[in-house]
C-alpha positions in Angstrom: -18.1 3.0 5.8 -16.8 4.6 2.7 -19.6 5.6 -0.1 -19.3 5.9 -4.0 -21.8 7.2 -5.7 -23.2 5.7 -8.7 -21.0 8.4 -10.9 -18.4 8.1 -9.5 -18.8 4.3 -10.1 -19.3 4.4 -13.1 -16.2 6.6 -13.9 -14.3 3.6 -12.1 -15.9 1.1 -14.0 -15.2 2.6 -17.5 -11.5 3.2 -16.5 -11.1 -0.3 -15.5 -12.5 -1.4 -19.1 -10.4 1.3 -21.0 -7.2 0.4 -18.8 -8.2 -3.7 -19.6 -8.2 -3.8 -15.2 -9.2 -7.2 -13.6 -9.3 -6.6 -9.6 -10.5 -3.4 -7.7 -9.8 0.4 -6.9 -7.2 0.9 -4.1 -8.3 4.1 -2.0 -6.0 5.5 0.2 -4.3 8.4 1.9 -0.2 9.0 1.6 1.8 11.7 3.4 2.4 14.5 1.1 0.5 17.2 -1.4 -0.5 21.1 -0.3 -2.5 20.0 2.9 -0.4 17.3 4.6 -2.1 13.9 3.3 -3.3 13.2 -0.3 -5.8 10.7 -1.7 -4.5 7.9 -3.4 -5.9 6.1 -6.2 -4.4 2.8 -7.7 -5.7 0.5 -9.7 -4.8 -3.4 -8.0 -5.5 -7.2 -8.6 -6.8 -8.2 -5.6 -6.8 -7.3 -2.1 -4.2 -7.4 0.7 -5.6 -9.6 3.4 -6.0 -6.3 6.2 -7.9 -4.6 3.4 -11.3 -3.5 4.0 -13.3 -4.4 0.7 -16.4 -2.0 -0.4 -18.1 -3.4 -3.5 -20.8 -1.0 -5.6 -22.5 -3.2 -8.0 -19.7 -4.5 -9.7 -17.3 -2.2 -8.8 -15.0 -3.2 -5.7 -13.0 -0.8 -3.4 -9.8 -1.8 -1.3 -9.1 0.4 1.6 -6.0 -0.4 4.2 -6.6 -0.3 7.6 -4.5 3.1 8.4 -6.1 4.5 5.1 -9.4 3.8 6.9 -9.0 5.7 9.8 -8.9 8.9 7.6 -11.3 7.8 4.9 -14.7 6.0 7.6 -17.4 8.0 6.8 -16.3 9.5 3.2 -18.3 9.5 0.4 -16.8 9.5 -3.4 -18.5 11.3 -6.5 -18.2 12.7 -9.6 -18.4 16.4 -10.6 -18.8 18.0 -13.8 -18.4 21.4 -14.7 -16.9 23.8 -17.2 -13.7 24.5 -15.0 -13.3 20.9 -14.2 -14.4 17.0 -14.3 -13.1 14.9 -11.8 -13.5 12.7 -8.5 -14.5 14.6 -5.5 -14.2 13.4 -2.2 -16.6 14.5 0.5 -14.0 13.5 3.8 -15.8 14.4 7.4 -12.2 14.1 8.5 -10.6 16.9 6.4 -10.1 20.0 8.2 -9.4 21.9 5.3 -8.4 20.9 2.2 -6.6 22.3 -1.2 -8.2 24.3 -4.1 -7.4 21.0 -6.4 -9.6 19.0 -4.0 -6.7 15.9 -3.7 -5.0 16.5 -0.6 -6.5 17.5 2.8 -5.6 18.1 6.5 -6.9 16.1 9.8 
């Protein structure tokens, strides 16, 4: 199960309207960035038949089976602060992650 909070939801949902986005939110997790895997974020029409599909309100998430594997169990939000206003992912599976908070190691 992956969580979004209502923030964070809302975030998505304004950036879908500002982009003019039909479709959902693809989460998922690429090789690469400071700690060996990075969070992806893509924005995509519908969703490819293995996907896993998370809807929050109105709002729907597609996650890939391998994707899934490092994102079960992680909960998106949305932090504000003065340094810094952005998603933040809480991953059970990240060993350690990066001072930027987008990439992290399993």
């Amino acid at each position: 199960m992956i969580t979004v909070t209502p923030k964070a939801t809302a975030k998505i949902r304004e950036a879908f309207a500002r982009e003019h986005v039909q479709g959902g939110l693809r989460l998922g997790v690429l090789g690469g960035g400071c700690s060996g895997l990075s969070y992806l974020f893509k924005f995509e029409p519908k969703p490819r038949p293995t996907d896993k599909v998370f809807e929050f309100e109105d709002v729907k998430v597609f996650v890939d089976p391998k994707s899934f594997l490092y994102l079960d169990g992680m909960t998106l939000d949305w932090k504000d602060s003065l340094m810094h206003s952005g998603f933040a992912f809480d991953n059970p599976h990240a060993k350690k992650s990066c001072g930027c908070g987008t990439s992290f190691s399993a």
